[in-house]
MARSETI-524377 format. One record per residue: x, y, z of N, C-alpha, C in turn; residue in three letters; residue number from 1. Coordinates in nm, 4 decimals, decimal comma. Atoms other than C-alpha are relative to their C-alpha. Layout:
N
<titi <X; Y; Z>; <X; Y; Z>; <X; Y; Z>; Ala; NUM> ...
This chain:
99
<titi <0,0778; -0,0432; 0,1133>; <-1,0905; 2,7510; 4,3525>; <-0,1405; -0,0570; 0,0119>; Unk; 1> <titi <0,1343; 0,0861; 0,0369>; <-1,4664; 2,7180; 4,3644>; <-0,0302; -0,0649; -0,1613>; Unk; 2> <titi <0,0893; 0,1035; 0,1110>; <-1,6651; 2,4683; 4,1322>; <-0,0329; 0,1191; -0,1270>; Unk; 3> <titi <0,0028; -0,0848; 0,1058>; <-1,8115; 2,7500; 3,9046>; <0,0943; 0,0645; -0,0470>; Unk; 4> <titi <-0,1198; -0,0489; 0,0834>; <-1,4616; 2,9289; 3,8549>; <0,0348; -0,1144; -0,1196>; Unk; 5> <titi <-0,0714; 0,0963; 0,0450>; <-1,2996; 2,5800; 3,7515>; <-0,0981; -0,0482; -0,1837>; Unk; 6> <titi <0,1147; 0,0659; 0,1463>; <-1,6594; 2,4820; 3,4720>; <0,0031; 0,1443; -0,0836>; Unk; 7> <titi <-0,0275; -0,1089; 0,1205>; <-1,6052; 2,8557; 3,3155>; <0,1267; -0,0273; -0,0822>; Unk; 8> <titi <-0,1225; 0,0520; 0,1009>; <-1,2251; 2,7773; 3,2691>; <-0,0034; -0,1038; -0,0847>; Unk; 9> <titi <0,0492; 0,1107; 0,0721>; <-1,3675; 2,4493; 3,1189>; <-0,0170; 0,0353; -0,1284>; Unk; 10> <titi <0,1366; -0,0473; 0,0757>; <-1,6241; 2,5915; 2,8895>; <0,1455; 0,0854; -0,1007>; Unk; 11> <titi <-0,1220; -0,1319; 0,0828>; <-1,3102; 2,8905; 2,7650>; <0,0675; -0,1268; -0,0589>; Unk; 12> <titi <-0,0849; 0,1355; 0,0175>; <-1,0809; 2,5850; 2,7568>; <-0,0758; -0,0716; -0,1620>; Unk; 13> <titi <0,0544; 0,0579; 0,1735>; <-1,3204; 2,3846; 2,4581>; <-0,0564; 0,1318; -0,0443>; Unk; 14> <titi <0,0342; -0,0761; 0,0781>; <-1,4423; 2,6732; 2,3428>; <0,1462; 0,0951; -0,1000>; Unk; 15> <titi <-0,1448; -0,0325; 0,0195>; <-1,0817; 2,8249; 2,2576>; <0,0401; -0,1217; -0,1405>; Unk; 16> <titi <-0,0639; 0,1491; 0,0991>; <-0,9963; 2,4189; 2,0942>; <-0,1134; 0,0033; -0,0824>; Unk; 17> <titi <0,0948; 0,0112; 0,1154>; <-1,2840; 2,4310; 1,8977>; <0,0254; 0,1141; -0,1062>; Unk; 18> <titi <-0,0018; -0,0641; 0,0550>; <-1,2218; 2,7587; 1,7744>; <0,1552; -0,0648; -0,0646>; Unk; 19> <titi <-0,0870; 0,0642; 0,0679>; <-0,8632; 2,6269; 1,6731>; <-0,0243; -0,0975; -0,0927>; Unk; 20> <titi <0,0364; 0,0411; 0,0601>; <-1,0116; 2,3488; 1,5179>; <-0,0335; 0,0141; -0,1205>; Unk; 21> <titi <0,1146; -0,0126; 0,1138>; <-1,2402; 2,5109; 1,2908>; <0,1730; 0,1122; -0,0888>; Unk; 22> <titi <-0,0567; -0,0412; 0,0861>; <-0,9602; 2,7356; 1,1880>; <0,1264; -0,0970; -0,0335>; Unk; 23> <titi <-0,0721; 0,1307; 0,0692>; <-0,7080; 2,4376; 1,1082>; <-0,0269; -0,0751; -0,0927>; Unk; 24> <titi <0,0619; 0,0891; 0,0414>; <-0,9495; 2,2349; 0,9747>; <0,0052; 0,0807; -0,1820>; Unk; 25> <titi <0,0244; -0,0851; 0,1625>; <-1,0308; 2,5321; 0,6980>; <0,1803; 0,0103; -0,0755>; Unk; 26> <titi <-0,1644; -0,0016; 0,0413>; <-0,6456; 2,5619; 0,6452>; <0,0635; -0,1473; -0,1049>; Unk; 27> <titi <-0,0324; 0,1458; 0,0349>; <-0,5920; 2,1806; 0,5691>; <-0,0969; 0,0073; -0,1072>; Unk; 28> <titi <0,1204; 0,0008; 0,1076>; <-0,9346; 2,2070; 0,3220>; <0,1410; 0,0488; -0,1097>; Unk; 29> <titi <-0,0870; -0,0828; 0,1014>; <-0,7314; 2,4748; 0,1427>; <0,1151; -0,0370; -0,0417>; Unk; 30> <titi <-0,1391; 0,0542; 0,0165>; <-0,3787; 2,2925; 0,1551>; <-0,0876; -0,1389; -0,1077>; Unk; 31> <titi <0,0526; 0,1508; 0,0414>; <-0,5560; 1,9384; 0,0180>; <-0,0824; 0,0936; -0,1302>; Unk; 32> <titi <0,0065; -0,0442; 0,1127>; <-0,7383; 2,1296; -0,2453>; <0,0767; 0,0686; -0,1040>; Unk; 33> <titi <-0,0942; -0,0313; 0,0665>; <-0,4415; 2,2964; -0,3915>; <0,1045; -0,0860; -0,0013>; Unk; 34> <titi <-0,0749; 0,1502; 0,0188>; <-0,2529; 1,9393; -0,3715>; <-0,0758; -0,0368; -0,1240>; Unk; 35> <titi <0,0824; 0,0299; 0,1295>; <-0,5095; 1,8203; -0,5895>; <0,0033; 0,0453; -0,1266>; Unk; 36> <titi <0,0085; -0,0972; 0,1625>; <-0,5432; 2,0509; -0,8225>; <0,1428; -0,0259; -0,0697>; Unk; 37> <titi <-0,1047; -0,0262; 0,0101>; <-0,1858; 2,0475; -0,8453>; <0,0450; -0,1370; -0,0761>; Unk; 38> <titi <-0,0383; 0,1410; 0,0728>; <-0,1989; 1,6546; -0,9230>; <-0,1184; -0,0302; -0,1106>; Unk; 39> <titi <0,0881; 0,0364; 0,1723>; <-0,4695; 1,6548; -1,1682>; <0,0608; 0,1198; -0,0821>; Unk; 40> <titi <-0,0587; -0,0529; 0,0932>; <-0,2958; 1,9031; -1,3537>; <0,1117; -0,0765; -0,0521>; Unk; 41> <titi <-0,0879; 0,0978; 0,0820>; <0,0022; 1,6887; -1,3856>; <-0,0211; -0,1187; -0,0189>; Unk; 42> <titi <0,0226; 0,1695; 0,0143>; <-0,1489; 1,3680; -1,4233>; <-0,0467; -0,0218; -0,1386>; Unk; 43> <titi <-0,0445; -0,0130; 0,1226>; <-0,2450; 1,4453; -1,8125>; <0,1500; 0,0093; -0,0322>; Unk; 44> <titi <-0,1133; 0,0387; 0,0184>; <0,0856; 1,4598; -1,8768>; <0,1266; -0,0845; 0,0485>; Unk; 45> <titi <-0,0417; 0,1078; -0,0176>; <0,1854; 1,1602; -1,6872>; <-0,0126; -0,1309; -0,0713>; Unk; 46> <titi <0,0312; 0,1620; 0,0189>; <0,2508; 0,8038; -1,7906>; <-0,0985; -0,0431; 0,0428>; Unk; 47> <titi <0,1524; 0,0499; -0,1216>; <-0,0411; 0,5744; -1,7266>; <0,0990; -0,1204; 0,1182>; Unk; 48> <titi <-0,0720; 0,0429; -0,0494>; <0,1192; 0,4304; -1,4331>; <-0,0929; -0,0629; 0,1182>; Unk; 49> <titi <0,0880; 0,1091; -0,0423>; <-0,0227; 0,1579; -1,2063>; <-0,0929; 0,0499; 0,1009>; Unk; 50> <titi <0,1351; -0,0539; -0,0788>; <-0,2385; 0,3916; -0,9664>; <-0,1234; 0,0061; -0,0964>; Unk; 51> <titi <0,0700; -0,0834; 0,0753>; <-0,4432; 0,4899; -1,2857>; <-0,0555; -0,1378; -0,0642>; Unk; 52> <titi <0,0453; 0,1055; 0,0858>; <-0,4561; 0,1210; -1,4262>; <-0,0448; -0,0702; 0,1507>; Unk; 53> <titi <0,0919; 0,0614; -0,1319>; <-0,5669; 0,0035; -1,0085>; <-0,1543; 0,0931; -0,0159>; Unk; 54> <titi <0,1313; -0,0499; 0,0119>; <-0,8738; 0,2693; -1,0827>; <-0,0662; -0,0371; -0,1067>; Unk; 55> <titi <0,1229; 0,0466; 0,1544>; <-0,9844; 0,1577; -1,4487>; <-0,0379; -0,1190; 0,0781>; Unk; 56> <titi <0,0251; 0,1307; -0,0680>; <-0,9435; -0,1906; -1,2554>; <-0,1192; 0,0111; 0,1115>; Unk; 57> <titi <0,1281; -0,0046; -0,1174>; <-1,1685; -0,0759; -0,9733>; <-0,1285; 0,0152; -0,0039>; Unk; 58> <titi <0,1549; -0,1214; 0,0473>; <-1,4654; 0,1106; -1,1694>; <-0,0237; -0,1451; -0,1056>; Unk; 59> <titi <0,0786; 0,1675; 0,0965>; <-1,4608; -0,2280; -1,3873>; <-0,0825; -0,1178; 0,1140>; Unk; 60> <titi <0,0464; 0,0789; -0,1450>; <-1,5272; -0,4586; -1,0408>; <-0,0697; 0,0706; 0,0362>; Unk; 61> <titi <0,1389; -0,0828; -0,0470>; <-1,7853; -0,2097; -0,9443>; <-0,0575; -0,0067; -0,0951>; Unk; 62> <titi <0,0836; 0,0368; 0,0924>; <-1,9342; -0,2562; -1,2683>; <-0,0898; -0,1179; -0,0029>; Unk; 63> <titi <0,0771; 0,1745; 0,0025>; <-2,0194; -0,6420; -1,2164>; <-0,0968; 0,0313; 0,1463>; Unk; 64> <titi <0,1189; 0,0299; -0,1550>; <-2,2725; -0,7602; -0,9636>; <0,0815; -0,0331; 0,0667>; Unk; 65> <titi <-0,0620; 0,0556; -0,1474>; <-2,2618; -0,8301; -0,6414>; <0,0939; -0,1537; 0,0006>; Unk; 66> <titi <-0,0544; 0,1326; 0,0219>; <-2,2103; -1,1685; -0,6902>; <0,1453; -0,0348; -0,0791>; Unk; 67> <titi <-0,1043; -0,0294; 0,0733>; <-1,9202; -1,1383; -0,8933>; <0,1400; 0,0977; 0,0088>; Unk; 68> <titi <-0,0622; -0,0871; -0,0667>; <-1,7750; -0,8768; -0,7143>; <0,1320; -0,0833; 0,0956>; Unk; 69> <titi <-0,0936; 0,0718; -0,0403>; <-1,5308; -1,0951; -0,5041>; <0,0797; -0,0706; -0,1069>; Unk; 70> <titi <-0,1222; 0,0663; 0,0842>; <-1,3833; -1,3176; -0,7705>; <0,0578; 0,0775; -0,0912>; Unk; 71> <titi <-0,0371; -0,0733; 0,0682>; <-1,3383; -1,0232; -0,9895>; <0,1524; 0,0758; 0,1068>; Unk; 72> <titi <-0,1041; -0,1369; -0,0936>; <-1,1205; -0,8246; -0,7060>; <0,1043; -0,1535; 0,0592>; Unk; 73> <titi <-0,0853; 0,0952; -0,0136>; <-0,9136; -1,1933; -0,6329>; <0,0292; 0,0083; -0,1788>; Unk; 74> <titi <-0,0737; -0,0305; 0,1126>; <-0,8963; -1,2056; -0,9893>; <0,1339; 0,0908; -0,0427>; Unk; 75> <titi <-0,0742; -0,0931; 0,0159>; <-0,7558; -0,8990; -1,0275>; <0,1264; 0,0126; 0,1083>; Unk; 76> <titi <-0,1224; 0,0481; -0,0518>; <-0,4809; -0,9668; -0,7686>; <0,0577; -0,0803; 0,0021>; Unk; 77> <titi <-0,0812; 0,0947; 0,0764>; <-0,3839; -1,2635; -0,8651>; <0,1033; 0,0590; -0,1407>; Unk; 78> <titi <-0,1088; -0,0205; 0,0893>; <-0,2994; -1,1015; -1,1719>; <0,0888; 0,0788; 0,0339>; Unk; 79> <titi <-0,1040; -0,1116; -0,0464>; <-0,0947; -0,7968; -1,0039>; <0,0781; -0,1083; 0,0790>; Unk; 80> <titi <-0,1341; 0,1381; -0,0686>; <0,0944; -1,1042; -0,8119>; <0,0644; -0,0506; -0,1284>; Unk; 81> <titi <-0,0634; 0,0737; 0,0973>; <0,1526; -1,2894; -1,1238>; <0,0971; 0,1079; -0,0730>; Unk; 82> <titi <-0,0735; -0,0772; 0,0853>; <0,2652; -0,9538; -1,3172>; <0,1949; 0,0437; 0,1151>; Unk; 83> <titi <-0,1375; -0,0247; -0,0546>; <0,5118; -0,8628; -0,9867>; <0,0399; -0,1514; -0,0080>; Unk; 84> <titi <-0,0376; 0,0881; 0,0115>; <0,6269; -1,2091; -0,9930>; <0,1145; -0,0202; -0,1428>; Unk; 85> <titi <-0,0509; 0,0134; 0,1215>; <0,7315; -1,2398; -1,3855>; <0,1029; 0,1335; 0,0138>; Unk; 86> <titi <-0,1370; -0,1243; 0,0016>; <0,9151; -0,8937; -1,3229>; <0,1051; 0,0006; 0,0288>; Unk; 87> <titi <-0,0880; 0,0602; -0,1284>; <1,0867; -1,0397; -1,0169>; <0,0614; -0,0841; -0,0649>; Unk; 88> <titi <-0,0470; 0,1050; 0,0707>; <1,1897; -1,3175; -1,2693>; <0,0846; 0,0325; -0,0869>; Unk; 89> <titi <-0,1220; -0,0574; 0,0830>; <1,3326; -1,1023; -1,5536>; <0,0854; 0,0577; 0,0276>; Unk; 90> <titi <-0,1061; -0,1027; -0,0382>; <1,5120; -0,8642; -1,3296>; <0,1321; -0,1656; 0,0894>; Unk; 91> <titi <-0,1156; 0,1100; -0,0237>; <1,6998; -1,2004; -1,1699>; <0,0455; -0,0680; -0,1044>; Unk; 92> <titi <-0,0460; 0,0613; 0,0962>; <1,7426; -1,3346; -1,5074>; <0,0878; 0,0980; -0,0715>; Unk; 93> <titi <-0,0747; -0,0717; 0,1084>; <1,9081; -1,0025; -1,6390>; <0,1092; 0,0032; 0,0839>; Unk; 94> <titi <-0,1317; -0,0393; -0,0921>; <2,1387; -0,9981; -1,2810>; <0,0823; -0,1239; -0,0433>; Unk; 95> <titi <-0,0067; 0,1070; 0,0317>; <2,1972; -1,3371; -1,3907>; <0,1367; -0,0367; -0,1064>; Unk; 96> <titi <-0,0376; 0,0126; 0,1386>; <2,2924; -1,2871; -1,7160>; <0,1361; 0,1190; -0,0011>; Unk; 97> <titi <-0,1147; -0,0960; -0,0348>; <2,4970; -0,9790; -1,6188>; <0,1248; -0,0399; 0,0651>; Unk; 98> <titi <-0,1395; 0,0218; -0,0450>; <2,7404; -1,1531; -1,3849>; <0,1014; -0,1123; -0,1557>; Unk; 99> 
C-alpha cells in the first residue's frame, strides 16, 4: 500500500469518528436534558432530603469570604460527621434495646 492510500484511509478513518461523535454527543445532550427535567419536576414534590440541605449548605459557604471559606466547609463537615455519628448511636441503642 503506498503512503498516500494509507493518510486518505486515515483522514476517512477520523473523519467518520468525528462524525460519530458529534452525533452521540447530540444524543447524550438530549438524554441528560430530559433526565433533568424529569428530576426537577419531581423534586417539588420531594422531601427536603440531604442533597438539597448539602446545596443550601454550599451557596451559604460561597456566601462568606475567602477567608472564611475553609473553616466554614470543615465546619460544615464536622457537623454531617457529628449528625452520622449520633444516628449511628440511636440505631445501636434501639438494636440494643430490641434484643
Amino acid at each position: 500500500m503506498e503512503m498516500k492510500h494509507v493518510i486518505i484511509f486515515a483522514v476517512i478513518g477520523i473523519v467518520a469518528l468525528l462524525g460519530f461523535n458529534i452525533i452521540n454527543g447530540n444524543s447524550h445532550e438530549k438524554n441528560r436534558e430530559v433526565a433533568v427535567s424529569s428530576t426537577v419536576s419531581e423534586q417539588p414534590t420531594a422531601a427536603v432530603s440531604d442533597a438539597d440541605s448539602s446545596k443550601n449548605s454550599s451557596a451559604n459557604i460561597a456566601s462568606k469570604p475567602l477567608g472564611e471559606q475553609p473553616k466554614a466547609i470543615l465546619d460544615d463537615a464536622t457537623n454531617k460527621i457529628d449528625q452520622a455519628q449520633q444516628s449511628e448511636q440511636d440505631r445501636l441503642e434501639q438494636m440494643s434495646n430490641a434484643q
